[in-house]
C-alpha positions as CSV (number, residue, x, y, z in Angstrom):
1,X,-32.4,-105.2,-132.6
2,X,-34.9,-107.7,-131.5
3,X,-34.8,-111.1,-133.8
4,X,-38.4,-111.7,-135.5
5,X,-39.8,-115.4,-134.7
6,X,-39.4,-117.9,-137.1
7,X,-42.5,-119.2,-138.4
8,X,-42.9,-123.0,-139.3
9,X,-45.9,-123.5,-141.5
10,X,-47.0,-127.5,-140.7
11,X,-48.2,-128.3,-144.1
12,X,-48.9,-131.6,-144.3
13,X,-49.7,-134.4,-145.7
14,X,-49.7,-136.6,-143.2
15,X,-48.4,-139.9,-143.8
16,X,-49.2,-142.7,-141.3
17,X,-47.9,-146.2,-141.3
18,X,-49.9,-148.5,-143.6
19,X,-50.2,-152.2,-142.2
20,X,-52.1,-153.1,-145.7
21,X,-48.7,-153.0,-147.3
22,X,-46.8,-156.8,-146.9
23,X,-44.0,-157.8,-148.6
24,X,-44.5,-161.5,-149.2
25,X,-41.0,-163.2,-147.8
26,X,-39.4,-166.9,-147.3
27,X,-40.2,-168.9,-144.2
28,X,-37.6,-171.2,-143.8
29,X,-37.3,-173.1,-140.0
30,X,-34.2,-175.3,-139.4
31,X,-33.4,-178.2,-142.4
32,X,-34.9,-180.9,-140.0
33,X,-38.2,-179.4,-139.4
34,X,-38.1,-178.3,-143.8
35,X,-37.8,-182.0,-144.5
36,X,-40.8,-183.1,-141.9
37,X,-43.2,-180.1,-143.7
38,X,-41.9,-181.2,-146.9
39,X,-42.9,-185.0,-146.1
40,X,-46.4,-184.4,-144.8
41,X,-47.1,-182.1,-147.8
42,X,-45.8,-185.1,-150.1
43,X,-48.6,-187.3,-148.3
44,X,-51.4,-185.0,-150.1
45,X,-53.0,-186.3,-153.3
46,X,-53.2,-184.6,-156.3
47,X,-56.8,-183.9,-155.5
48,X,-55.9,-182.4,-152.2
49,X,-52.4,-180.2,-153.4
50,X,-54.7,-178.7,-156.4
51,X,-57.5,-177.5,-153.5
52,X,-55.3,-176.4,-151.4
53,X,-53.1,-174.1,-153.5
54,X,-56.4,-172.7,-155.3
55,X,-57.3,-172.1,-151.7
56,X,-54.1,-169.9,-151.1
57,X,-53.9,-168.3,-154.8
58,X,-57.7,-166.8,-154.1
59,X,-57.0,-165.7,-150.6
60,X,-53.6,-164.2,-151.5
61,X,-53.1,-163.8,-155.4
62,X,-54.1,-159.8,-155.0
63,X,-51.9,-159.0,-152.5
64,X,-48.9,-159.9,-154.1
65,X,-47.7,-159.5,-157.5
66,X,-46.8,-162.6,-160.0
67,X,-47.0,-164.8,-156.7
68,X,-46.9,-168.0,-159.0
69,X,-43.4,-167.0,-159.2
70,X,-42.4,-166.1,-155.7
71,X,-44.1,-169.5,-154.9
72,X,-41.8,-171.0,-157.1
73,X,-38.4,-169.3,-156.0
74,X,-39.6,-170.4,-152.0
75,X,-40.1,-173.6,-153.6
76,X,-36.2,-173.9,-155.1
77,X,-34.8,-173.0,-151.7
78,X,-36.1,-175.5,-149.7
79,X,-35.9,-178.0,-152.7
80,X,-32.5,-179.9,-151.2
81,X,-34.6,-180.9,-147.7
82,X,-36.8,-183.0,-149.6
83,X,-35.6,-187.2,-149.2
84,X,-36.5,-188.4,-152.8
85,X,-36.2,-187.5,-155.7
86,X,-38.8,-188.2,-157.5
87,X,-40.5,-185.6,-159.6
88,X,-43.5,-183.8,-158.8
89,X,-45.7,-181.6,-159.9
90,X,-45.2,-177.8,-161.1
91,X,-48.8,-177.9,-158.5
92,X,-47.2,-179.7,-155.8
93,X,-44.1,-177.2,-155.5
94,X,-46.1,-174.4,-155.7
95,X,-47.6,-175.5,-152.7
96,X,-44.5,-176.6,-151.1
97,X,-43.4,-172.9,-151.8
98,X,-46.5,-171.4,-149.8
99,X,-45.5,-173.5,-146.9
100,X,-42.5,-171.9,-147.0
101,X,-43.6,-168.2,-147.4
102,X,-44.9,-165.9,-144.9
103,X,-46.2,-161.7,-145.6
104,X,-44.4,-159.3,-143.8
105,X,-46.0,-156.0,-142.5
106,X,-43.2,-153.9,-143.0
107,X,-45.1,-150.6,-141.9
108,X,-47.4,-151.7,-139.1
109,X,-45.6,-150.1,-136.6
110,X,-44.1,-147.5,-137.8
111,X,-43.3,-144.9,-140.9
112,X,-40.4,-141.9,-139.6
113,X,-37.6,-140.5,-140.5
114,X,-37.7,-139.1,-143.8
115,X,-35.0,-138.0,-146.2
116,X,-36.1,-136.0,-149.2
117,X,-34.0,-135.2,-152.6
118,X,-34.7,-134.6,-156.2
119,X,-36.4,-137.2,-158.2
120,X,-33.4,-138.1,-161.6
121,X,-36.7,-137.5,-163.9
122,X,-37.4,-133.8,-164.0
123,X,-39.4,-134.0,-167.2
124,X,-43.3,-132.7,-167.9
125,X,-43.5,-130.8,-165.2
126,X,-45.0,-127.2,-165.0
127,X,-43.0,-124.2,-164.2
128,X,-41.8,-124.0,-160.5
129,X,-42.8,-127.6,-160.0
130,X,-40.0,-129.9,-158.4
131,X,-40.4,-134.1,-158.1
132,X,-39.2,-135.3,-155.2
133,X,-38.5,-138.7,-153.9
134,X,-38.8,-139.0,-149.9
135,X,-37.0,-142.3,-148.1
136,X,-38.9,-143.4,-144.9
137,X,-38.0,-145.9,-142.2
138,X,-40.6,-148.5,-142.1
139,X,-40.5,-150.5,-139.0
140,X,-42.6,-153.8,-138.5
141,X,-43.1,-156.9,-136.0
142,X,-40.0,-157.5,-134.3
143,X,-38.9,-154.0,-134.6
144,X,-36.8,-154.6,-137.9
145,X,-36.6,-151.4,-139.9
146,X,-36.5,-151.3,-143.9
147,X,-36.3,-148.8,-146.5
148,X,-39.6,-147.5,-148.2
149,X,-40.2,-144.4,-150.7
150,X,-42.7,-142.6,-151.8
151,X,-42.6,-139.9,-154.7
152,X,-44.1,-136.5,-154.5
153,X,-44.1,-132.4,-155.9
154,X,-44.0,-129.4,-154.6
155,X,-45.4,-127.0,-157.1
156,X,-44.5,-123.0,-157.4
157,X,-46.8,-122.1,-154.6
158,X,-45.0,-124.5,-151.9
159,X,-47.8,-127.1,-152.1
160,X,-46.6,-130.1,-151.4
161,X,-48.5,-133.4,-153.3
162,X,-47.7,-137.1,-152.5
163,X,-48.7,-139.9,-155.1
164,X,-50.6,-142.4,-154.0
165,X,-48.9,-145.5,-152.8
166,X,-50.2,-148.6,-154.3
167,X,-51.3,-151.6,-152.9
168,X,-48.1,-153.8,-153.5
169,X,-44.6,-153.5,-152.1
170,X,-41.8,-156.3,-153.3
171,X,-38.2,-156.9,-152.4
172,X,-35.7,-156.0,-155.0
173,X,-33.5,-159.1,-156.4
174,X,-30.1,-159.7,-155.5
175,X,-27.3,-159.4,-157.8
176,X,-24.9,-162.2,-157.3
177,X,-22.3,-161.5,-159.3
178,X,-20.8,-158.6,-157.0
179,X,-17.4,-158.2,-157.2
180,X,-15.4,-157.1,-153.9
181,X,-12.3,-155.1,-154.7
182,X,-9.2,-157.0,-153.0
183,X,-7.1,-153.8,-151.6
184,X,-10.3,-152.6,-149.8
185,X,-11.7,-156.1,-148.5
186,X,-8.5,-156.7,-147.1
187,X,-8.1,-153.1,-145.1
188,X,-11.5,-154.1,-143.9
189,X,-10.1,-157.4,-142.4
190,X,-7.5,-155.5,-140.9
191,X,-9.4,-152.7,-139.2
192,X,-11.7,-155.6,-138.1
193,X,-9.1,-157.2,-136.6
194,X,-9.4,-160.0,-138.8
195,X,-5.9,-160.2,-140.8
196,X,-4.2,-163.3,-139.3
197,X,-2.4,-166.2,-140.6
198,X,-6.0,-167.7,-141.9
199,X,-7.4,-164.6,-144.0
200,X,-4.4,-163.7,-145.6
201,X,-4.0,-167.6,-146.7
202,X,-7.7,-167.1,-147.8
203,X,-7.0,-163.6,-149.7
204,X,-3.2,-164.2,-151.5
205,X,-4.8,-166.4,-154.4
206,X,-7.3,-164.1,-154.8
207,X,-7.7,-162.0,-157.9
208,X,-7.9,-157.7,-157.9
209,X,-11.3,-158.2,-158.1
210,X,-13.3,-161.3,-157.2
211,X,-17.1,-162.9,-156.2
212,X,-18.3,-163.9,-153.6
213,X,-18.4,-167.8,-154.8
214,X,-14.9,-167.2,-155.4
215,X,-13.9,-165.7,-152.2
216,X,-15.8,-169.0,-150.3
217,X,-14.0,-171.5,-152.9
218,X,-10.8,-170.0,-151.5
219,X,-12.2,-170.3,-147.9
220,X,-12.6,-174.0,-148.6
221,X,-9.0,-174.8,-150.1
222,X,-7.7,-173.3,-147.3
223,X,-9.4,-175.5,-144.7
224,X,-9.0,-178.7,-146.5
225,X,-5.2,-178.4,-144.9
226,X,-6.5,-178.3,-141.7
227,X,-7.8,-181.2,-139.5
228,X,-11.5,-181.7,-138.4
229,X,-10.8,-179.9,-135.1
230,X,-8.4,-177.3,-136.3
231,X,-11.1,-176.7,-138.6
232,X,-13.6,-175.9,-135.5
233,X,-11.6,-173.5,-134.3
234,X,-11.2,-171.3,-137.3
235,X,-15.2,-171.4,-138.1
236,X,-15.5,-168.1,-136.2
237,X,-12.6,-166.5,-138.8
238,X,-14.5,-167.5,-141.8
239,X,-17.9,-166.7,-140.9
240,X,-16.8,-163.5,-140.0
241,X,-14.7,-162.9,-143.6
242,X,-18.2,-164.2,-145.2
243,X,-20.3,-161.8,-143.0
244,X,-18.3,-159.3,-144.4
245,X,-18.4,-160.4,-147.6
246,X,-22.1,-160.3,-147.9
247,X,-22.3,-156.9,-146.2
248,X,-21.4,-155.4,-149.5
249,X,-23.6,-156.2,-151.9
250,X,-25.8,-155.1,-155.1
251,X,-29.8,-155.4,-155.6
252,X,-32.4,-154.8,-158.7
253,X,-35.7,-153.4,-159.1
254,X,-37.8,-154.2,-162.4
255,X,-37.7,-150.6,-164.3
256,X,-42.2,-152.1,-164.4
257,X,-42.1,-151.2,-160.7
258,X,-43.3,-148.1,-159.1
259,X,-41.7,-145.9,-156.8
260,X,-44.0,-146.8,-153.9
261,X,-43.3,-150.7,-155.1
262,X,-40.0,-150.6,-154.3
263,X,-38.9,-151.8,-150.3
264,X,-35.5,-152.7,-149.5
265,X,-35.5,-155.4,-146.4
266,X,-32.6,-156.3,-144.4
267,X,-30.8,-158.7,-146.4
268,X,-27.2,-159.0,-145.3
269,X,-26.1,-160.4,-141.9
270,X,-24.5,-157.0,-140.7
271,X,-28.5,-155.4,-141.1
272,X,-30.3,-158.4,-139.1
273,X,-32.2,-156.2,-137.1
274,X,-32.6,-153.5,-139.4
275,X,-31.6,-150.9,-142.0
276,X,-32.2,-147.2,-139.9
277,X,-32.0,-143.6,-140.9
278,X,-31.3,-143.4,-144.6
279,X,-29.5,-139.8,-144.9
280,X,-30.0,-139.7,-149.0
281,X,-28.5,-136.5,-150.8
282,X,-28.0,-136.0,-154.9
283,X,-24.5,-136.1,-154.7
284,X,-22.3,-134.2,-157.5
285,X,-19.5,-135.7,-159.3
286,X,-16.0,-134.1,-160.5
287,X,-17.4,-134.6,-163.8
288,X,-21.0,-132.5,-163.3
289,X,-23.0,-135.8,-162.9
290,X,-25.0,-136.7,-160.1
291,X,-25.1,-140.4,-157.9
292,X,-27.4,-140.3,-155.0
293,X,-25.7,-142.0,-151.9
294,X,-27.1,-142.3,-148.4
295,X,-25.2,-143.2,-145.5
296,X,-27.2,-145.9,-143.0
297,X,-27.0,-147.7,-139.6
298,X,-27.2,-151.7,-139.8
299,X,-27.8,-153.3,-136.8
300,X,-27.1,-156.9,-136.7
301,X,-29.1,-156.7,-133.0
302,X,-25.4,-156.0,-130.7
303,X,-23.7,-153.7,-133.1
304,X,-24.1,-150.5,-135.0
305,X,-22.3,-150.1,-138.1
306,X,-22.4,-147.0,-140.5
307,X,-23.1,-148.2,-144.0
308,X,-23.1,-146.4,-147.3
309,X,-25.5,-146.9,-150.7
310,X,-25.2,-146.1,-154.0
311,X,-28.0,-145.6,-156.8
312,X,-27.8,-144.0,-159.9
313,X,-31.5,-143.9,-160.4
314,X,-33.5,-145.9,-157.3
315,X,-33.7,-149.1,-159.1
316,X,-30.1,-150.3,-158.9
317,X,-29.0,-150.3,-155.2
318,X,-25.0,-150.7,-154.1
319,X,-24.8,-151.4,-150.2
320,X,-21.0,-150.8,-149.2
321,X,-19.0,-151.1,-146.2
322,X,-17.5,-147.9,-144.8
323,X,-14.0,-148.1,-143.3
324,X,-11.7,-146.6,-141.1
325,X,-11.6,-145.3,-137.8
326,X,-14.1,-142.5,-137.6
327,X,-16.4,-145.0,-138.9
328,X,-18.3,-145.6,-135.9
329,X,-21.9,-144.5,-133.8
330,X,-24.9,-143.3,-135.8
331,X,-25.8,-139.9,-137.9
332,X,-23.1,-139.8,-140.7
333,X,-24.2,-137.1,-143.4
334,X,-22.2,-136.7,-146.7
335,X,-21.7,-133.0,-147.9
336,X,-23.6,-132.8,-151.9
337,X,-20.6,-132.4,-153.3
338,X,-16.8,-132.2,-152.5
339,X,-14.7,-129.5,-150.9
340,X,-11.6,-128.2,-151.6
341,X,-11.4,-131.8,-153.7
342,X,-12.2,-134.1,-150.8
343,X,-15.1,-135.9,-149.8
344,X,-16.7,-134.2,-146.5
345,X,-19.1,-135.9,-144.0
346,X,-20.5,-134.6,-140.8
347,X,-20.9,-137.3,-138.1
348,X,-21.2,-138.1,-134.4
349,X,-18.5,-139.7,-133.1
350,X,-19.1,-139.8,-128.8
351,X,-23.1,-139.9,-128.4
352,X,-23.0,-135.6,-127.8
353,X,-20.8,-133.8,-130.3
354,X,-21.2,-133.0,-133.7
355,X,-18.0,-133.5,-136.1
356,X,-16.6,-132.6,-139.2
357,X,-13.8,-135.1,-141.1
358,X,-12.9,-135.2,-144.6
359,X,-11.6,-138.5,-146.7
360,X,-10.0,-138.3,-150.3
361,X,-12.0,-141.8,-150.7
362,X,-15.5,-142.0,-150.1
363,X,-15.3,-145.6,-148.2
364,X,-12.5,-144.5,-145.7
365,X,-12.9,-141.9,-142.9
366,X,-10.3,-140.8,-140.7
367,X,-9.1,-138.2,-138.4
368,X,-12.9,-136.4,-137.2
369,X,-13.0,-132.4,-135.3
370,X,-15.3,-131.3,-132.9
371,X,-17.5,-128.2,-134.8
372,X,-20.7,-128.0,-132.7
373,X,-20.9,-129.3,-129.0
374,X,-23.9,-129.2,-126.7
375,X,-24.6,-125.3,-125.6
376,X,-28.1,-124.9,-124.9
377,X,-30.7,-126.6,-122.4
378,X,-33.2,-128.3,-125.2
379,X,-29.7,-130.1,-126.4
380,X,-27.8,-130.8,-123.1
381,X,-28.1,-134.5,-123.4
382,X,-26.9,-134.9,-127.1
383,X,-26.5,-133.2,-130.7
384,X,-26.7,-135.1,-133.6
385,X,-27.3,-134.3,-137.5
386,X,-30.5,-134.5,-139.3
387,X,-29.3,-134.9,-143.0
388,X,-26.9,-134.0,-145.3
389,X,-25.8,-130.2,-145.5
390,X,-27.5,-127.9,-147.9
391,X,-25.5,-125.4,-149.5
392,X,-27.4,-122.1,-149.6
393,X,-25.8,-118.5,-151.1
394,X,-24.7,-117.9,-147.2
395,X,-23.1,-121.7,-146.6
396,X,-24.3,-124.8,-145.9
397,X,-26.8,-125.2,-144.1
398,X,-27.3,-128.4,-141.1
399,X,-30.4,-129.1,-139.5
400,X,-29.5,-131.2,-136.2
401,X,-31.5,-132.7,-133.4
402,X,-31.0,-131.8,-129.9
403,X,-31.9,-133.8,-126.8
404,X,-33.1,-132.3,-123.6
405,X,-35.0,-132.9,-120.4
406,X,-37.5,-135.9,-120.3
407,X,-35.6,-137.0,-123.8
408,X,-37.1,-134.5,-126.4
409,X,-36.1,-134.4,-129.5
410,X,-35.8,-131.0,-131.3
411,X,-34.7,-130.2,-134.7
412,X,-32.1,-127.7,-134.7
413,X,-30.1,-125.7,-137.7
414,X,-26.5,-123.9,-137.9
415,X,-24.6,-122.9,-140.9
416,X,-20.9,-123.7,-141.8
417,X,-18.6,-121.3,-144.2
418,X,-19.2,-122.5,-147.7
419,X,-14.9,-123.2,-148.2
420,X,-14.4,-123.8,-144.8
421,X,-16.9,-126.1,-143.0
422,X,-14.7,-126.4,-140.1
423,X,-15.7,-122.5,-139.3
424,X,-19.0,-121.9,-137.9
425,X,-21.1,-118.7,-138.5
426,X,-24.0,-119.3,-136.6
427,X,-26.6,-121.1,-135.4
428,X,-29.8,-121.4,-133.8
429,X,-30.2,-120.2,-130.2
430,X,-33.9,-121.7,-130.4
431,X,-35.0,-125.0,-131.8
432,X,-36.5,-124.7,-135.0
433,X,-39.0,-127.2,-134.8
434,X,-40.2,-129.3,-131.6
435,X,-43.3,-131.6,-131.0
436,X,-46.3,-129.6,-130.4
437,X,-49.2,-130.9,-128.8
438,X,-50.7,-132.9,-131.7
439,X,-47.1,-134.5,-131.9
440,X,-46.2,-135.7,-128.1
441,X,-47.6,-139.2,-128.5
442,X,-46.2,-142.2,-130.8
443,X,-44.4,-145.1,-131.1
444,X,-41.5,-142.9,-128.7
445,X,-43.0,-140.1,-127.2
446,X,-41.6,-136.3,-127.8
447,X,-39.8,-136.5,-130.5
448,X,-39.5,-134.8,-134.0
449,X,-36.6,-135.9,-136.3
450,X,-35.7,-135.5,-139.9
451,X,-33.0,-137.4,-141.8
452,X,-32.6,-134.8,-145.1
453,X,-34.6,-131.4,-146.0
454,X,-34.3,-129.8,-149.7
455,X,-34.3,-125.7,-150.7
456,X,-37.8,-124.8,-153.0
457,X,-38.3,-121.0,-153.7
458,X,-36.3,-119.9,-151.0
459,X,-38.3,-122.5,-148.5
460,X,-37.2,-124.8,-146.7
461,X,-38.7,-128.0,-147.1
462,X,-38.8,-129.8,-144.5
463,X,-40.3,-134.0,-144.1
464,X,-40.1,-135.2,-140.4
465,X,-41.2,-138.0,-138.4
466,X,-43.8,-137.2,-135.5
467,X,-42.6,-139.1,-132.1
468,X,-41.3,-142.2,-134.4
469,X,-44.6,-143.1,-135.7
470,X,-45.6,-140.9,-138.6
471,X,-44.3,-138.1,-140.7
472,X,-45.4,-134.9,-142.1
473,X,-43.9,-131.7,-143.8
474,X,-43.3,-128.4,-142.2
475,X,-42.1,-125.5,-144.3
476,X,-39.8,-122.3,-143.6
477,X,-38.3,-119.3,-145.1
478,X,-34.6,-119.5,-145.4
479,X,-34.2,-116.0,-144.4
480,X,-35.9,-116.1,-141.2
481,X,-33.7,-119.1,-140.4
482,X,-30.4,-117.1,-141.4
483,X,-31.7,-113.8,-140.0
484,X,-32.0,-116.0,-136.3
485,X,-28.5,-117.3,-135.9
486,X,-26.3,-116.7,-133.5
C-alpha cells in the first residue's frame, strides 16, 4: 500500500533578526590605554563632564534600562587604572563609565535555531491553549552567538501567537558565589589532562565544596614556593585550572524582567566566540518535578566543547561542564526524562553518525553506540539531531538533520522503542522538511534546522531556522509522520 505524503503546513510567524535590539556592554582596551582615556577625561571641567554626559543620557537613556547604573558598574571596573586618588564626582564617573561602554547588536546578523518547550507558568489560559517559551541563537558583529527567547501560545486550533518583543534586552548578573564541587573539578583536571604535580598541590587544601576566590587563593600559596621563573612556566597550568573554573558558573535575571528582556552573552572563557544551539527540553525528575536543561556548544574560537545549563524557571541560569569521554563534537540532546533509571542523551560523536549513550550522572558521559548512520542520498554527508527526543504513545520521537549534495540541510525524523532506545522502529525514507524556494537564501544558504519541536493536539510543532538567518514554524500531524516510516 502506497504511503500518503506528509503535509507540512508553514505557519508562520516569521521572526527575522532585529538589529534595534542592543545589549549595552563594557569596553575595556588594555590597562595602559584605560589610564590614558581616564586622564584626558580628568582634564574636562565640571562644566564640560555635566554637557557631555547629558549629551550621552539623551541620545542613549531609552535604549537601555536604568543606564545610570550600568554607567556606574563600567565605571567601578576601570576605577583601579586611574593614577590619583582624589575623589571625583558621582558626574565625572558616570562619564568615565560611558567611555568605557559600548551597545552590542546581538541580532543583527542573525536569529536561527530555535528550541521550543513549555513555559513553568501554565496559569489563565483558555482551554487547549499551551505557553511556550522558544530559545533562539542570536548572532551579531564578529559572529559571536548568544542566547535570546521569546514567549508565545499555541491555542486549541494550532495557531501559533508570539508576544511582542520589547525594545530592551540586558545581560543577566553573575553570581559570584558559585561553589565547584571538589570530586568533579578534579575528574575534570584529569580528563583535561591537567592533574600534575601543580593542580593536585592547588586542589588537596581545598574543601568539598569551594569558590572560585578560594580556588585562586590556593593557586597563589602554591606559587609563592616557586621562583619567578618557575613561576613562568606553570602560568599555562593555572590559567587553564581558572578557565575551567569560570566555565561553570551561575547567572540572575530580575524576576521585573520580561521574557524577551532576558539575553545571555558569552561570558566565560570556554564561550569566547559564542554560545550555539541551545537543545532546551522540560526535563522530569525521579521525584515528578521538572528542571529544564539544555545542552550547548561553546566555542572559545579553536575548540568546541559541549556544555550543559540548568534553570528551574528561566531567570536563574547554571552553566556546567560536561565530562567524560563521549563528551565531544556538537548536537548532544538529553532524553525528557530517564530510562530504565539512567540519564539518556543522543549525540554525534564522528561528524556522520547518530549515537545513543547513557550515564547514571548527568555531568559524565561514557561508552556511546551507533543507532542511526547515513542511508539515504539527502543525508550522505552527515546526520545529526535536531532536539531532544519526544516521547509519543509509539516511542520517542527524533527529528534529525541530514546533509546532502551542495550542503543542504534537511530535517529528518525516526522513532526509537519507548524502553529500549537503542532499538530502532523506523524512520523517514523522505525528509520531512527542506528549504523551499522562499527559504534557499540567508546568512548560509540551503539550510533548515531546528534545535527542539513540542507535541500540541496530536501536531507536531515545529520552530526552525530558514538558511541561518531567520525562523518560522511549520506544523504536522503525528500520524502522517508515524504512518511514513520505514
Amino acid at each position: 500500500m502506497a504511503k500518503k505524503k506528509i503535509i507540512v503546513i508553514r505557519s508562520g510567524p516569521l521572526l527575522d533578526p532585529d538589529r534595534t535590539r542592543v545589549l549595552i556592554r563594557p569596553f575595556i582596551p588594555i590597562p595602559e590605554r584605560c589610564s590614558r582615556i581616564i586622564s584626558r577625561i580628568m582634564t574636562l571641567s565640571e562644566n564640560q563632564t555635566s554637557n557631555l554626559l547629558n549629551k550621552v543620557l539623551n541620545e542613549f537613556a531609552d535604549r537601555h534600562q536604568k543606564i545610570d547604573e550600568i554607567l556606574m558598574r563600567h565605571f567601578n571596573y576601570v576605577k583601579d587604572y586611574m593614577i590619583t586618588d582624589t575623589d571625583i564626582s558621582r558626574q565625572k564617573k558616570l562619564l568615565i563609565g560611558a567611555y568605557f561602554t559600548q551597545e552590542y547588536s546581538l541580532e543583527s546578523a542573525a536569529l536561527f535555531n530555535p528550541s521550543i518547550v513549555p513555559h513553568p507558568d501554565q496559569n489563565g489560559l483558555p482551554k487547549g491553549t499551551v505557553r511556550f517559551i522558544l530559545s533562539l541563537r542570536a548572532t551579531g558583529e564578529g559572529h559571536i552567538s548568544s542566547i535570546t527567547f521569546r514567549d508565545g501560545y499555541i491555542d486549541a486550533d494550532n495557531t501559533i501567537r508570539i508576544v511582542e518583543p520589547t525594545n530592551y534586552v540586558t545581560e543577566p548578573d553573575t553570581i559570584p558565589s558559585s561553589l565547584y564541587e571538589k570530586k568533579l573539578f578534579s575528574k575534570k583536571l584529569d580528563e583535561l589532562k591537567l592533574d600534575n604535580e601543580i593542580s593536585r598541590k592547588v586542589m588537596t587544601p581545598l574543601e568539598k565544596t569551594f569558590t572560585l576566590s578560594e580556588l585562586e587563593k590556593s593557586i597563589d600559596h602554591v606559587l609563592r614556593n616557586y621562583s619567578n621563573n618557575k613561576k613562568s612556566q606553570m602560568q599555562s597550568i593555572t590559567e587553564d585550572i581558572i578557565i575551567l573554573a569560570k566555565s561553570n558558573y551561575e547567572v540572575t535575571f530580575h524576576t521585573n524582567q520580561r521574557l524577551s528582556e532576558r539575553a545571555i552573552f558569552p561570558s566565560a572563557p570556554s564561550q569566547r566566540n559564542g554560545i550555539e544551539d541551545a537543545r532546551f527540553v522540560y526535563f522530569k525528575n525521579d521525584d515528578d518535578t521538572y528542571t529544564y536543561y539544555s545542552t550547548y556548544t561553546a566555542f572559545d574560537g579553536k575548540l568546541i566543547l559541549p556544555q550543559l545549563i540548568e534553570t528551574p524557571d528561566f531567570y536563574h541560569f547554571k552553566f556546567i561542564t560536561l565530562n567524560g569521554p563521549a563528551v565531544q563534537n556538537k548536537g548532544m540532546a538529553l532524553f525528557p526524562k530517564k530510562i530504565n533509571n539512567y540519564y539518556a542523551m543522543i549525540s554525534r560523536q564522528d561528524n556522520e553518525n547518530i549515537y545513543l549513550m547513557y550515564s547514571d550522572n548527568i555531568h559524565f558521559w561514557y561508552s556511546p553506540e551507533i543507532i542511526i548512520r547515513p542511508t539515504y542520498p539527502w543525508e550522505f554527508v552527515q546526520l545529526g539531531n535536531c532536539g531532544s527526543p519526544i516521547e509519543i504513545d509509539e516511542g520517542w520521537l527524533v527529528l534529525s538533520h541530514g546533509v546532502g549534495p551542495m550542503r543542504k540541510y534537511c530535517i529528518g525524523a525516526f522513532l526509537l522503542d519507548k524502553d529500549d532506545p537503542s532499538k530502532v522502529i523506523g524512520r523517514l525514507k523522505e525528509p520531512l522538511l527542506q528549504p523551499n524556494e522562499n527559504e534557499r537564501e540567508g546568512y548560509v544558504p540551503n539550510v533548515v534546522y531546528t534545535c527542539g519541536a513540542m507535541v500540541h493536539n496530536k501536531m507536531l510543532v515545529l520552530p526552525y531556522a530558514i538558511s541561518d538567518y531567520a525562523t518560522s514554524f511549520a506544523l504536522v500531524k503525528l500520524d502522517e509522520i508515524i504512518n511514513n516510516l520505514v
